[in-house]
Steps between C-alpha positions, in 0.01 A plus 500: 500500500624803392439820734709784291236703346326720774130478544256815346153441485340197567149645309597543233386155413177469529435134431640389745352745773270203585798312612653773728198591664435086583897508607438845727174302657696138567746724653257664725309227581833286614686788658158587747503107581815514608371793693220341635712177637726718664241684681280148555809381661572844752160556590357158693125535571442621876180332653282677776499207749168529750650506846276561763588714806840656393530828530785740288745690726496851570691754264702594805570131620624477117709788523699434866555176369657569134763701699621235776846427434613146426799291365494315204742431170797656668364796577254711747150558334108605501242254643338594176817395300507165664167444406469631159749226425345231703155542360670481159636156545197372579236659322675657185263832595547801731114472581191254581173550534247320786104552529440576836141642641365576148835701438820422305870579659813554346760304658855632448839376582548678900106395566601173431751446647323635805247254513821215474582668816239564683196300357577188359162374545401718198778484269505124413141573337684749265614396112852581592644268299521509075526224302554476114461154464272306758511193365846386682200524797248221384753234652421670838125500411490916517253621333532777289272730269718580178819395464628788603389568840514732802491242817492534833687310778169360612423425146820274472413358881195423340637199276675206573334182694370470856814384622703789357358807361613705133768696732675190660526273198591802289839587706578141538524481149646766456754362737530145304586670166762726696648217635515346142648802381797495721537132423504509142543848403269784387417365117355191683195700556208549237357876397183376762717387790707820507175669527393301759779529710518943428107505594569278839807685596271835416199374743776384782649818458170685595435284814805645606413863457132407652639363802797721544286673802342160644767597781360775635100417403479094498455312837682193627333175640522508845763346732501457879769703630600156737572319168781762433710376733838694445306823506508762814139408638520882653594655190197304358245676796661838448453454091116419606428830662617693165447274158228178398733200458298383214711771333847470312597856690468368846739212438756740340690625828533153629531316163850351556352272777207425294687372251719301712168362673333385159808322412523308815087392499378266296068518529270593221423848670866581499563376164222689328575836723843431392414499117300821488726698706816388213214575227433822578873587564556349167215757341640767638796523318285513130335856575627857482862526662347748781754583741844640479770367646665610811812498464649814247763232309205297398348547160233212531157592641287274674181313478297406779658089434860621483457726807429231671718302409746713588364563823543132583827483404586825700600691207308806582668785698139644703288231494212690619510741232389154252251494789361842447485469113324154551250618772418810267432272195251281740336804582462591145360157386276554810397818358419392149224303635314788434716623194375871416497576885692822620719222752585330185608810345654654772682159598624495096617840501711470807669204367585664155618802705733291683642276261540846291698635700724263589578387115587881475765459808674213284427730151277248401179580335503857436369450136202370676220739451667581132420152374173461646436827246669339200261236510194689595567745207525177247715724243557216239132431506358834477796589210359207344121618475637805412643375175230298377303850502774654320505273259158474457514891463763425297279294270249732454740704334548247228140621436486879526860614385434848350367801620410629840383181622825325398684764663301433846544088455866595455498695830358322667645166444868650573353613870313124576881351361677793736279394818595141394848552482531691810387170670714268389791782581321509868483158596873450350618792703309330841639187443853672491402710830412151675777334396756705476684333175500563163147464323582175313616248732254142450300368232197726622662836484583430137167505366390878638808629373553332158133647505585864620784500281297379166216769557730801538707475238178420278365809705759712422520367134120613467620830613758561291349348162116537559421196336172382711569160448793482774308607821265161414780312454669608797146494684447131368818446618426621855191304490680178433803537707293600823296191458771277509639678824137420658514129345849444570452636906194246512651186348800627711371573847822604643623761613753690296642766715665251711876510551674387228689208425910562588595461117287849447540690819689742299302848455788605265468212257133487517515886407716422215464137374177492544343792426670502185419184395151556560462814267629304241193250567272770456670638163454129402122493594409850399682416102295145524133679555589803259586214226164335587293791439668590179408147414122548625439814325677472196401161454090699561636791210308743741768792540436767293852550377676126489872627349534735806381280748730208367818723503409664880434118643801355315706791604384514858505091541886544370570769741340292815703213377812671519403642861478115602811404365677811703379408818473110470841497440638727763248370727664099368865651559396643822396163603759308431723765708289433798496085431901550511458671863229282599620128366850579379417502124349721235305261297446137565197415205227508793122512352467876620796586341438359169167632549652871513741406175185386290340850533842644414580275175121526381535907546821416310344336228230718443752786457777356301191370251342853487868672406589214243184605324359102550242574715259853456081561623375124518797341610609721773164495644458098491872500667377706738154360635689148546788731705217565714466142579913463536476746770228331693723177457751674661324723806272177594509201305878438591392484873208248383787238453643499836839453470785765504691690749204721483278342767390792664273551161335149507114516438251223482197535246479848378349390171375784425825542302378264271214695399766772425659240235175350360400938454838561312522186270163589403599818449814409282264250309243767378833726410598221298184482313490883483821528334401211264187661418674820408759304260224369333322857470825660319560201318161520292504913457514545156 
């Protein structure tokens, strides 16, 4: 196939307008249901389960809580934080709905987690969990709706036989095909039984966050204090006058001798006493890390399990200080007995007052109250509605170019795409304040960049050339890059501000490396949906002036091209300098790297074709919308194959990438055709 001649009109042929119009359609129809896959696959249906007697927490309740300080990934966080990311892994959704009292709720991520805490006898009646593929259940005899499903721990419970329920024969499966994993390695496992054994260790996983307060709210069976033998029988009276035995808190001060007791007695009473109190010590380690330490050298905070643990093995300096944090939690379980009560509140309060301050006194947690905001003002989110209207606005446009109206279309699709942009800048510019590293640092803060980065240069491209067509490229763009953030965070459900791994705690090389490397991502991305719009409309013959338009998007898809190959090499070079300082050598043939060459040699290509005169219009374009894919290779599909030095970059699922390839092939296809059809136009002019 020759690609020398550079395209003109695609009209001018009128025979075959049948053809193009059937080609512009197929490619519509395919590329929105790719669209629609992608956004079947994000957006899981969200039941309103009927759940009688629960009532939502207050606003303020809400509020206090979001802002208690707690430990978790490395680092001192938001309540809310914690449980944003919780409620992720299990239900795929920041939100669920219940019918309570002829009224719907909205359950979010710090309500939730709430009622793990402090009402458990509610939350195993809501769909929590989210599962794509329910029949890995039917062995289990869980019953299901659709095959996707939202399910409930009593749901699962529900299942099974009468001699062990859904739950029970669920995690000892799970436990069998574990155990036949380690024995004959992980490809011994079909597609079903790796699913089996994610969804068990997902439902054990949320017994542990349920029962992570049983401490301080479940009772224990009772014991005669005369069958604790090795236990002060005075301490015992004294313990009487103060605290209920059938409580884990009245044990606590005397739980050494306890312990020694149990161990020594051998009844049914002591055995089953015995087994709750290790249970709920157990739980207690699987909530929200709660309590910081108390010594200054320690970095480790506490849960209620490891606090006592440590208690027992005398690790803690002031011993009644664990007391005092314990006792106040008991209160506030107490308390939430009546959970919208002004105790409750004022109980809360006082505890995220405390453990405030005293994460401020070790300069931990200051960035508190800041991150609460970042999620509460949902930048990415809002950015992204914004640029569906501006492209929408955007569209209109394609309607009503000339005249006054035009003129206000114009307007005011450059303000919606401004608002937009400001947004993505915003949340970017958060992330950095929370953080404090440069703004590209995990597979997350990639895709709001490469985004940001994409729309304002097509922003400021508008501006300069006044085109039109740029702002709904740059807002389709926006629209498609923001999505993925929101699909990727979902499939995700971790959370990415999170120390980083050793290999990238380097704010100067992820300022420089990086960064840079990323720009040249977007260059690739923004010359890949340029090219696909020039093959769109010209392949449609619906601009008014075809030469012009094919020499601006040829020109400006050449230009891009070469503002890739600038920065994905110096961004490539740049790497390689840090890989010497990190692993004692600048290139070593991993995926990533390779990954980062293939963007440079395609740019390459594309180039040294366009000055040797074998490659003008059609081919340059074609080159370019299967660059588009070569860059997505590199920025995700390399970490798809697990292997590399590159670990830290390791994803699992994220196929929305493929939709990305299925969108461009298609796209290079119809090219194909277009450029054919247009050979076969010149060939029969007279």
């Amino acid at each position: 196939m020759s690609v020398q001649k550079s395209s003109s009109d695609l009209s001018a042929g009128p025979s075959y307008r049948g053809l193009r119009w059937g080609l512009v359609l197929f490619f519509l129809a395919v590329l929105f249901g790719l669209v629609g896959f992608g956004i079947r696959g994000a957006i899981p249906e969200n039941e309103v389960r009927e759940l009688s007697g629960y009532s939502p927490w207050s606003k303020e309740v809400v509020e206090v809580a979001s802002a208690i300080p707690v430990q978790d990934g490395g680092r001192v966080k938001p309540l809310a934080t914690y449980a944003r990311f919780k409620m992720l892994s299990f239900h795929g959704a920041l939100t669920m709905k219940v019918e309570s009292g002829g009224a719907v709720h909205k359950i979010g991520p710090v309500e939730w987690l709430l009622d793990c805490m402090f009402r458990p006898e509610l939350v195993d009646d809501l769909p929590i969990f989210r599962l794509d593929d329910s029949d890995i259940l039917k062995p289990f005899k869980i019953e299901t709706k659709k095959r996707r499903a939202r399910l409930s721990f009593n749901d699962i419970q529900a299942g099974g036989s009468a001699d062990e329920d859904g739950f029970q024969q669920l995690i000892a499966r799970g436990r069998e095909l574990l155990e036949k994993q380690e024995a004959e390695g992980k490809e011994s496992l079909s597609k079903n039984e790796k699913k089996t054994v994610d969804f068990a260790q997902l439902v054990l996983n949320y017994t542990g966050v349920r029962d992570s307060l049983d401490i301080i709210r479940a009772g224990l069976p009772q014991i005669e204090a005369s069958d604790l033998a090795f236990v002060d029988q005075d301490h015992l009276e004294m313990l009487n006058r103060v605290s209920d035995p059938s409580r884990f808190f009245y044990w606590l001060p005397i739980l050494d001798s306890v312990v020694n007791s149990t161990r020594r007695l051998d009844s049914p009473e002591v055995r089953q006493f015995e087994y709750e109190l290790n249970r709920q010590v157990t739980f207690a380690k699987y909530g929200p890390v709660l309590l910081t330490p108390q010594s200054v050298e320690e970095d480790e905070w506490m849960s209620l399990g490891s606090g006592v643990e440590h208690f027992l093995r005398g690790e803690l300096e002031d011993p009644t200080i664990f007391f005092k944090d314990f006792g106040a939690l008991v209160e506030i379980g107490e308390a939430a007995k009546s959970p919208n009560s002004a105790e409750f509140l004022e109980k809360l309060t006082a505890w995220k007052k405390d453990f405030t301050y005293r994460a401020e006194l070790r300069d931990e947690g200051e960035k508190i109250d800041t991150e609460v905001t970042y999620y509460d003002r949902n930048y990415f989110m809002r950015g992204l509605a914004w640029f569906i209207f501006a492209f929408l606005v955007s569209a209109l446009g394609w309607i009503v170019r000339d005249g006054k109206g035009g003129r206000v279309i114009q307007g005011g699709t450059a303000v919606i795409f401004t608002i937009a942009v400001v947004y993505v800048l915003a949340g970017i510019v958060h992330r950095y304040v929370i953080t404090g590293r440069p703004p590209v640092s995990n597979l997350y803060d990639t895709i709001p960049f490469i985004t940001a980065g994409a729309v304002i240069v097509l922003g400021v491209a508008e501006f300069l050339t006044r085109r039109r067509i740029l702002l709904s490229i740059g807002a389709a763009i926006g629209v498609i890059g923001l999505f993925f953030a929101f699909r990727f965070e979902l499939g995700d459900a971790q959370d990415n501000m999170d120390p980083l791994r050793a290999v990238l705690d380097s704010n100067y090389w992820l300022a420089t490396h990086v960064v840079t490397i990323t720009i040249g991502y977007s260059g690739g991305l923004i010359a890949c949906f340029l090219s696909m719009t020039y093959v769109f409309l010209a392949l449609a013959g619906v601009m008014k002036d075809p030469r012009a338009f094919h020499r601006f998007m040829t020109r400006t898809v050449y230009g891009i091209t070469c503002f890739t190959l600038l920065f994905s090499l110096v961004g490539t070079v740049l790497g390689g300098i840090w890989a010497n300082d990190s692993w004692g050598r600048f290139w070593g043939w991993d995926p990533k790297e390779n990954g980062a060459l293939l963007i440079v040699l395609w740019s390459l290509i594309i180039l040294h074709c366009r000055l040797a005169g074998w490659m003008k219009g059609w081919g340059i374009h074609l080159m370019s919308i299967l660059g588009g894919s070569v860059v997505v290779f590199s920025w995700w599909g390399v970490n798809m194959l697990e292997v590399g030095l590159h670990s830290y970059g390791f994803i699992e699922g994220a196929s929305t990438v493929f939709y990305f390839y299925g969108a461009t092939l298609l796209a290079f296809l119809v090219g194909v055709a277009a450029w054919w059809i247009e050979r076969m136009q010149k060939a029969v002019k007279p």
